[in-house]
LUMZAVO-107318 format. One line per field, with one value per residue: residue number from 1; residue in one letter; y, x, z of N, C-alpha, C, O in turn. Coordinates in steps of 0.2 Angstrom, whole numbers, padded with zeros to 4 digits. Each point is the difference from the previous one (the first is absolute). Layout:
<titors>
n = NUM|... .
res = A|... .
nY = Y|... .
nX = X|... .
nZ = Z|... .
caY = Y|... .
caX = X|... .
caZ = Z|... .
cY = Y|... .
cX = X|... .
cZ = Z|... .
oY = Y|... .
oX = X|... .
oZ = Z|... .
</titors>
This chain:
<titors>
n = 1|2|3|4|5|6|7|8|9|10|11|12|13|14|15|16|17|18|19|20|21|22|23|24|25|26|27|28|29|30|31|32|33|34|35|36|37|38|39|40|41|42|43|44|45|46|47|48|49|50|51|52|53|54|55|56|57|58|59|60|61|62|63|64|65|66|67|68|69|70|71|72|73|74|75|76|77|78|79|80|81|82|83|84|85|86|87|88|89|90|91|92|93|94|95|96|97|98|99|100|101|102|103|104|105|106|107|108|109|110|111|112|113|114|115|116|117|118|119|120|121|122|123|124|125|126|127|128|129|130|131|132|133|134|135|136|137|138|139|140|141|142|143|144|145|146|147|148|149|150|151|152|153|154|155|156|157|158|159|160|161|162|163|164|165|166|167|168|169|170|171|172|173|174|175|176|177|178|179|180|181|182 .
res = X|X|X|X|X|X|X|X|X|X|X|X|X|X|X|X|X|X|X|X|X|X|X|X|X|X|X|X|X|X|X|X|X|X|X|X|X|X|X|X|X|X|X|X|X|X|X|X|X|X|X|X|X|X|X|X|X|X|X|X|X|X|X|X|X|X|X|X|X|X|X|X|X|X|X|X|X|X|X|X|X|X|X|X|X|X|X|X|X|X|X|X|X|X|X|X|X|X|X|X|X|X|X|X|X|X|X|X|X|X|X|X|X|X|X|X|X|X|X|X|X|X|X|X|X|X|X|X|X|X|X|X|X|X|X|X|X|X|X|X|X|X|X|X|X|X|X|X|X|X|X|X|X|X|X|X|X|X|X|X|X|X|X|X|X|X|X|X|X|X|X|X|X|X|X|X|X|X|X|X|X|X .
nY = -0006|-0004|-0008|-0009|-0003|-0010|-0014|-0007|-0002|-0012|-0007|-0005|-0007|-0011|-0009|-0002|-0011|-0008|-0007|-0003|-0009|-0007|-0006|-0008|-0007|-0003|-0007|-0013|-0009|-0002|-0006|0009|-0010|-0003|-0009|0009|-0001|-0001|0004|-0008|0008|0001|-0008|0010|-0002|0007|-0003|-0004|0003|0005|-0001|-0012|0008|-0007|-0001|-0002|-0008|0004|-0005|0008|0002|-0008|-0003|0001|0004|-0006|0007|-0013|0008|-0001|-0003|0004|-0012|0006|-0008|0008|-0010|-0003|0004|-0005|-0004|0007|0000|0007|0012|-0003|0012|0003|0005|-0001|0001|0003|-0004|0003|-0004|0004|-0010|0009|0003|-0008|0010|-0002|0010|-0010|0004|0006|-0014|0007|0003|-0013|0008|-0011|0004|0007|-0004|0009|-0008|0002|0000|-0006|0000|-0009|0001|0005|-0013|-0002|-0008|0009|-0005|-0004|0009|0002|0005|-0008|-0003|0006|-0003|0007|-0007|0010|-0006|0012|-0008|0003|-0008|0002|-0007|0008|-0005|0012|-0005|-0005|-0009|0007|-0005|0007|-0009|0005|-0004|0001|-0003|-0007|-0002|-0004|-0009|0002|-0009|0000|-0004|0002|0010|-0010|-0006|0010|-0006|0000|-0003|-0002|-0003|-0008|0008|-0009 .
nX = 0004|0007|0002|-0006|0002|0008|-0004|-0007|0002|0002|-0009|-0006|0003|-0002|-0009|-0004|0004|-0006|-0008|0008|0003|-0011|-0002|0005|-0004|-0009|0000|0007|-0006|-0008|0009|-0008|0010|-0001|-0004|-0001|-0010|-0003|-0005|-0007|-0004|-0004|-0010|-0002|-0007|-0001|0011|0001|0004|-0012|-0007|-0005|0007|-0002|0002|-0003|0005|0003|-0001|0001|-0004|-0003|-0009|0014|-0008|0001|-0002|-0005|-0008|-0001|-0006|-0003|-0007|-0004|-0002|-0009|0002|0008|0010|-0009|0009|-0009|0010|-0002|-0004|0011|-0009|0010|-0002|0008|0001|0008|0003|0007|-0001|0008|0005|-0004|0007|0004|0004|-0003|-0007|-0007|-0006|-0001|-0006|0003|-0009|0001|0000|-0003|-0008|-0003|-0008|-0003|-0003|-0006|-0005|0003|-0008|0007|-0010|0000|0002|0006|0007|0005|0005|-0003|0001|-0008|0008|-0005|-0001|0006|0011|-0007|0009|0007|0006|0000|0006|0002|0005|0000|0007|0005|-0003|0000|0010|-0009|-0001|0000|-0011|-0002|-0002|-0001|-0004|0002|-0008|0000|-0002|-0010|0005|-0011|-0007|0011|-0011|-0001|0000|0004|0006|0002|0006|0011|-0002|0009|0000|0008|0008|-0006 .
nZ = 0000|0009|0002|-0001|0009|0001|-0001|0005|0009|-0001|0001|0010|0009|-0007|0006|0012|0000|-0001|0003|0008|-0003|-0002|0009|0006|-0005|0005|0008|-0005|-0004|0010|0004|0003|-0001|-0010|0003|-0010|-0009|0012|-0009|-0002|-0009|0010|-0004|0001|0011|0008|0009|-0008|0009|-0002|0011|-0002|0006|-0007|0011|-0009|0011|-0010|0011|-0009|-0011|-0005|-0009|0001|-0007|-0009|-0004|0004|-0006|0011|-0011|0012|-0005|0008|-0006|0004|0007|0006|0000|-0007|-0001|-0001|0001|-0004|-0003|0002|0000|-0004|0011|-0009|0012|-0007|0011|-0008|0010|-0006|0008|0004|-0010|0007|-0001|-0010|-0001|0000|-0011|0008|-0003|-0007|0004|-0001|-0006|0008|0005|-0008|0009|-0010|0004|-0009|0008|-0009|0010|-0002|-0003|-0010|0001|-0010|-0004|0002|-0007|0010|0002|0009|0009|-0005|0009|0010|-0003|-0006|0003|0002|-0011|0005|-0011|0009|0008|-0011|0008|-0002|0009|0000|-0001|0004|-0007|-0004|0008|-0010|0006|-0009|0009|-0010|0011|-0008|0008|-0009|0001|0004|0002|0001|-0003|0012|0005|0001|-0006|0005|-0008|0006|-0011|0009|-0012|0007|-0006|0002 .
caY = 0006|0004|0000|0002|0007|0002|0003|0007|0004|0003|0002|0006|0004|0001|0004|0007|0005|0001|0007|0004|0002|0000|0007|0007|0001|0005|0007|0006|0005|0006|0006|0001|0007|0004|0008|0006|0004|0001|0001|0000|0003|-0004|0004|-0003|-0004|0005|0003|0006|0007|0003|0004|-0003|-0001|-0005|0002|-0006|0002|-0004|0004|-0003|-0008|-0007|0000|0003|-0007|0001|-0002|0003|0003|-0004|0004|-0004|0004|-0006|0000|-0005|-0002|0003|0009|0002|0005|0002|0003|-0003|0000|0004|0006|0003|0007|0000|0004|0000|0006|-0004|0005|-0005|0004|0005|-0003|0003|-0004|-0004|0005|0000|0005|-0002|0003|0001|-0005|0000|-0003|-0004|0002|-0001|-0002|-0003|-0001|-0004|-0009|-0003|-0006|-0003|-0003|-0006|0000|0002|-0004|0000|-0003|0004|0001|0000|-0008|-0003|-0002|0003|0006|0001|0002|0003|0005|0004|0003|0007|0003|-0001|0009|0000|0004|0000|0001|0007|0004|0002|0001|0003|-0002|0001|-0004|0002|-0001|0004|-0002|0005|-0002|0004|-0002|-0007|-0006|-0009|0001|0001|0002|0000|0001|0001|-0002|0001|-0006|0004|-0006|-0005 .
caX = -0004|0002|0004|-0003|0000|0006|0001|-0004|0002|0006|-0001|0000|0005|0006|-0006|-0002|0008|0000|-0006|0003|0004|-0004|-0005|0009|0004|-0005|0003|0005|-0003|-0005|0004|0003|0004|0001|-0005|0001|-0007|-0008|-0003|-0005|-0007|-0006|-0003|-0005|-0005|-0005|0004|0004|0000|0004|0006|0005|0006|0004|0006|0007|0005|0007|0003|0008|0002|0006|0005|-0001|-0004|-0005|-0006|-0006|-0003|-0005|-0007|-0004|-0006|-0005|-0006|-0002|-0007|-0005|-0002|0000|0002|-0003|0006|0006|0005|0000|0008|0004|0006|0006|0004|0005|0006|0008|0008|0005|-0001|0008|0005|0006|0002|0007|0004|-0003|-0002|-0006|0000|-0010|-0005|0001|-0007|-0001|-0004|-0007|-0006|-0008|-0004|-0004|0002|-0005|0002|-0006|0001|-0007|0001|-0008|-0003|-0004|0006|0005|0009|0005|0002|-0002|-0006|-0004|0003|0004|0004|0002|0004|0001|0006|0001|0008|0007|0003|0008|0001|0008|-0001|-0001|-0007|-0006|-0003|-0006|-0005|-0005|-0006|-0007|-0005|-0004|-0007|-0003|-0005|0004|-0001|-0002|-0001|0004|0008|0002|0007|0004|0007|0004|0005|0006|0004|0007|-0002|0008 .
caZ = 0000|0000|-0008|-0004|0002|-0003|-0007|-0001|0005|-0005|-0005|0000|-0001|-0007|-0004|0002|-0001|-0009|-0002|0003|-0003|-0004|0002|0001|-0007|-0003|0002|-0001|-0007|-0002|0000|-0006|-0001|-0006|0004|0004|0004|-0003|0004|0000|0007|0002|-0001|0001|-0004|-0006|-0007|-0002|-0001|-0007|0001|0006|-0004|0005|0002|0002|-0002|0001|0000|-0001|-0002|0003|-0003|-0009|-0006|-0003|0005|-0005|0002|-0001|0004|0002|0003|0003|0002|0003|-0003|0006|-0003|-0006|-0006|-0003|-0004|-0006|0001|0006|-0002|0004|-0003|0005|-0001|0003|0001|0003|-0001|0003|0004|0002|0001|-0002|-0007|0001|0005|0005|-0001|0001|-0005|0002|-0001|-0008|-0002|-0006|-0003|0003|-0006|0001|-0004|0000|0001|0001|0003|-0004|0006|-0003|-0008|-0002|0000|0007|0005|0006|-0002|0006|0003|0009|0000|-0001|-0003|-0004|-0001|-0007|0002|-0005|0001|0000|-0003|0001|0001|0003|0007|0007|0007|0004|-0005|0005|-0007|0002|-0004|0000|-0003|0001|-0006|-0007|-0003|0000|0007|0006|0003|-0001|0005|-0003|-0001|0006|0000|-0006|0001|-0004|0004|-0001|-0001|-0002|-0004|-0002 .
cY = 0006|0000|0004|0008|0007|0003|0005|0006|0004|0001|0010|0006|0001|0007|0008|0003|-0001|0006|0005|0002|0004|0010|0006|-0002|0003|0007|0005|0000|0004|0007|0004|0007|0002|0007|0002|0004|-0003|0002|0003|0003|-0003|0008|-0002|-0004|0006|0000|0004|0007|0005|0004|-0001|-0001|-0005|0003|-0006|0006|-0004|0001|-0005|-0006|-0001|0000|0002|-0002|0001|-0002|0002|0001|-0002|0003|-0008|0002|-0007|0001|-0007|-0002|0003|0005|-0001|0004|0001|0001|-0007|0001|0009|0002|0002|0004|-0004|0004|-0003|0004|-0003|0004|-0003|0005|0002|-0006|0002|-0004|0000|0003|0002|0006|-0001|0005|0001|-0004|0005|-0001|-0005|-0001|0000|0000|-0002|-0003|-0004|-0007|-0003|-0006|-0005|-0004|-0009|0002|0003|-0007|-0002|-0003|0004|0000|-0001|-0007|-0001|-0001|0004|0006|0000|0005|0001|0003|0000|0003|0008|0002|-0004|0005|-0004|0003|-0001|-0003|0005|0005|0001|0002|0000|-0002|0004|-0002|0002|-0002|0004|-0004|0004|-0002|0006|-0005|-0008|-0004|-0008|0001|-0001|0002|0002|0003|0000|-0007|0002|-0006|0001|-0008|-0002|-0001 .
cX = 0004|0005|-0006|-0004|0005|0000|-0006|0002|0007|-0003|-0004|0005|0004|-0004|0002|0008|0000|-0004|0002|0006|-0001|-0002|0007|0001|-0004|-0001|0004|0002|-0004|0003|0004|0003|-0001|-0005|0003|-0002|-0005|-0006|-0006|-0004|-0006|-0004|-0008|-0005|-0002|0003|0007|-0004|0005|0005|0005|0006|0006|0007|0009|0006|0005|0007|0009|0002|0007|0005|-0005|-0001|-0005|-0009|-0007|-0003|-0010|-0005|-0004|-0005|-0003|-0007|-0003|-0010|-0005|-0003|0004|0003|-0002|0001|0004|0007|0000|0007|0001|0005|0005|0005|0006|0006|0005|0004|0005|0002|0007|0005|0007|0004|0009|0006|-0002|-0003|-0008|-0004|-0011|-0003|-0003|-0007|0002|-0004|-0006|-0004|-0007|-0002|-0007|-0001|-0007|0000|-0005|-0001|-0007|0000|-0007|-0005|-0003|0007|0004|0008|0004|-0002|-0003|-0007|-0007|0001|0006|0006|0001|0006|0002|0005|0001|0006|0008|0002|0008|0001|0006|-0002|-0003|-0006|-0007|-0005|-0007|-0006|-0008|-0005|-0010|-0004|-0001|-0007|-0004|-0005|0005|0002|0001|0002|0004|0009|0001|0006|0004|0006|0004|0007|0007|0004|0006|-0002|0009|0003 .
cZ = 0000|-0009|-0003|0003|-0001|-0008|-0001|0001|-0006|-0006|-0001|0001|-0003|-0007|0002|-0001|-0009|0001|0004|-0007|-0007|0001|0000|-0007|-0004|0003|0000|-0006|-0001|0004|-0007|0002|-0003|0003|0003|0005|-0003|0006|0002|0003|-0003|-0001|0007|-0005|-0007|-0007|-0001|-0003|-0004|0002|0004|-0006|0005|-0003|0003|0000|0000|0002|0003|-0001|0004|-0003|-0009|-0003|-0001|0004|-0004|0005|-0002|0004|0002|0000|0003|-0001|0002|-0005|0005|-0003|-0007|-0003|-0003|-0009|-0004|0002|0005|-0003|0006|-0002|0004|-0001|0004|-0002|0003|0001|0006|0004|0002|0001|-0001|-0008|0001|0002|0007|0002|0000|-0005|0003|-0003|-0008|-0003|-0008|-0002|0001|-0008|0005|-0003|0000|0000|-0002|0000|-0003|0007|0000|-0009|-0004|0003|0009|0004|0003|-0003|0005|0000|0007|0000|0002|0003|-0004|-0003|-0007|0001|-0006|0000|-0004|-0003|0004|0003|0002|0004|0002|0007|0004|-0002|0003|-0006|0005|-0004|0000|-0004|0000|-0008|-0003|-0001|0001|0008|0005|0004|-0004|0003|-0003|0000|0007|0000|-0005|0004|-0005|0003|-0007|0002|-0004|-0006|-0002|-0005 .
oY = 0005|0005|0006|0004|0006|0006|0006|0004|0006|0004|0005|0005|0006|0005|0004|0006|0005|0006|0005|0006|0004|0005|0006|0004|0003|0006|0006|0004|0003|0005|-0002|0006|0005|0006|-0002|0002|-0001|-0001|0006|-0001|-0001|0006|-0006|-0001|-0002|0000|0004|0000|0000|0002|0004|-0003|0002|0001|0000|0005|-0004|0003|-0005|-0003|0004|0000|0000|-0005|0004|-0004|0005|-0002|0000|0002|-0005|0006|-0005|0005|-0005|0003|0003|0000|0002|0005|-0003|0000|-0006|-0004|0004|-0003|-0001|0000|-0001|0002|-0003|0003|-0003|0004|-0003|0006|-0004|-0004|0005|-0006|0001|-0003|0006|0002|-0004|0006|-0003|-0004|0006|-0005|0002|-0003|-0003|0002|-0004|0003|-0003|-0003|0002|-0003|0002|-0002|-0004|0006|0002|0001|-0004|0002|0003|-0006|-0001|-0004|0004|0001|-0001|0004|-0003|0005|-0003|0004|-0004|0005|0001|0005|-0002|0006|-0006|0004|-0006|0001|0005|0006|-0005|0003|-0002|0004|-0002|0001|0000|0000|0006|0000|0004|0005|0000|0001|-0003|-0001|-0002|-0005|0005|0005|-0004|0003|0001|-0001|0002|-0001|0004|-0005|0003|-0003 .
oX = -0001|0000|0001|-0002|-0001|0002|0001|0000|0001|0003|0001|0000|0003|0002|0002|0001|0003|0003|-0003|0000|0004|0000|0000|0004|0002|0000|0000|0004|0002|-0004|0004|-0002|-0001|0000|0003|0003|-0001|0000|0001|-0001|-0001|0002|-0001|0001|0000|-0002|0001|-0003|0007|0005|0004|-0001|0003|0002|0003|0000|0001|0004|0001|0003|0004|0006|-0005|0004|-0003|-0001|-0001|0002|-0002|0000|0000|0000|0001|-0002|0002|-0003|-0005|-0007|0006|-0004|0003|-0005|0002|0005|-0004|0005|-0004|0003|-0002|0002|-0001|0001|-0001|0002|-0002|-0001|0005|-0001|0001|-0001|0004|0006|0002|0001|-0002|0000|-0004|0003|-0002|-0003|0001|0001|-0002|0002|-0001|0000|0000|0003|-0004|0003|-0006|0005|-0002|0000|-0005|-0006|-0003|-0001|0003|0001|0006|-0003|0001|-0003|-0005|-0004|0005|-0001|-0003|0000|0001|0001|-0001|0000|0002|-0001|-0001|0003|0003|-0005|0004|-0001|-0002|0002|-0002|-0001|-0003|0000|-0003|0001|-0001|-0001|0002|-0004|0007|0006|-0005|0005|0001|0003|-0001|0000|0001|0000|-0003|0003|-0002|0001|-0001|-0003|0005|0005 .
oZ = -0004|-0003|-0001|-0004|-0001|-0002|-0003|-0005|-0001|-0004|-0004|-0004|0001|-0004|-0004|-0001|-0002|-0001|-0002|0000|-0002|-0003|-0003|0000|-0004|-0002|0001|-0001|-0005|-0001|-0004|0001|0003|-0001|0006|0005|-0006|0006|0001|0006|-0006|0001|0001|-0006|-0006|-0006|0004|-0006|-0001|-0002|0003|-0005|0005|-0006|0005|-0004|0005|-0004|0004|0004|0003|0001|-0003|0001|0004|0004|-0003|0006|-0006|0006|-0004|0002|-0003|0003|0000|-0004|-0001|-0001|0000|-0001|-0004|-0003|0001|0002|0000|-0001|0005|-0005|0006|-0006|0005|-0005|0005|-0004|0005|-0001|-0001|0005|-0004|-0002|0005|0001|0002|0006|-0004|-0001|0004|-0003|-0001|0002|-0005|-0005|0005|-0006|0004|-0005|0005|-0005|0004|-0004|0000|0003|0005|-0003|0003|0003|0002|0006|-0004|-0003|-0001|-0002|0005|-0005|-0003|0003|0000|-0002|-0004|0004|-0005|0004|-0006|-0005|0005|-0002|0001|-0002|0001|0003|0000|0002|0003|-0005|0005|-0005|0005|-0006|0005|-0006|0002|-0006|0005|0002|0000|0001|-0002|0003|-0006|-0003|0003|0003|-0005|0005|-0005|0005|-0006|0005|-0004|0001|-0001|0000 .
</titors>
């Protein structure tokens, strides 16, 4: 009895240390360096409003290389998004920040660039199909721009809806994420 209490006893245990090991190797792949910045605001139940202008700041990359720059939007089934597709003004501004150069002469912070622009986001094909990812909330991510950042760049993102409703419903989250690309 007791043998046979033994081998149970090991066979569980060899199980809960596989699946123990299974759960930290998925964890630490789903670790993604490559995110610089990201980071999301929440609208109330009512919606995004025409004049709620959402504000990111990014402040002092790490390291210099090249980096895509990505608009998130979340929507949810609870509260319906209305809409096919969702325009947006995005604005951003990079500028590198006070450093010394190779005569050790401290040099000002530098403007790399800025731009506005309109983004229109598809977000349900013509034929009625969700384009995000997940189930009953839906992820979208919308590449914006390549940029080439110095170490130490600091960047101001401004975002705001352009649809004709004051008030749309079914947008829980929109963000900006900043991936260095390899």
């Amino acid at each position: 009895m007791k043998t046979h209490l033994k081998n149970i006893w090991h066979q569980i245990s060899s199980r809960f240390l596989a699946g123990g090991f299974v759960i930290v190797s998925t964890l630490l792949v789903a670790c993604d360096e490559q995110l610089a910045f990201g980071e999301y605001k929440s609208f109330p139940k009512e919606g995004w409003h025409m004049r709620d202008t959402l504000h990111f700041v990014i402040d002092s990359l790490q390291e210099t290389g090249p980096y895509t720059l990505n608009l998130g939007i979340r929507t949810s089934t609870a509260n319906p998004y209305p809409f096919k597709d969702l325009q947006v003004e995005f604005s951003q501004r990079w500028v590198s920040s006070s450093h010394k150069d190779t005569t050790d002469s401290l040099q000002p912070v530098a403007l790399i660039k800025t731009s506005l622009d309109t983004i229109d986001c598809h977000l349900v094909s013509d034929k009625g199909d969700n384009l995000g990812t997940g189930i009953s909330n839906f992820q979208y991510i919308v590449p914006i721009d390549t940029l080439q950042l110095p170490v130490g760049a600091k960047g101001n993102i401004y975002i705001v809806h352009r649809m004709r409703m004051t008030t749309l419903p079914g947008i829980a989250n929109v963000g900006v994420e900043l991936r260095r690309v390899e």
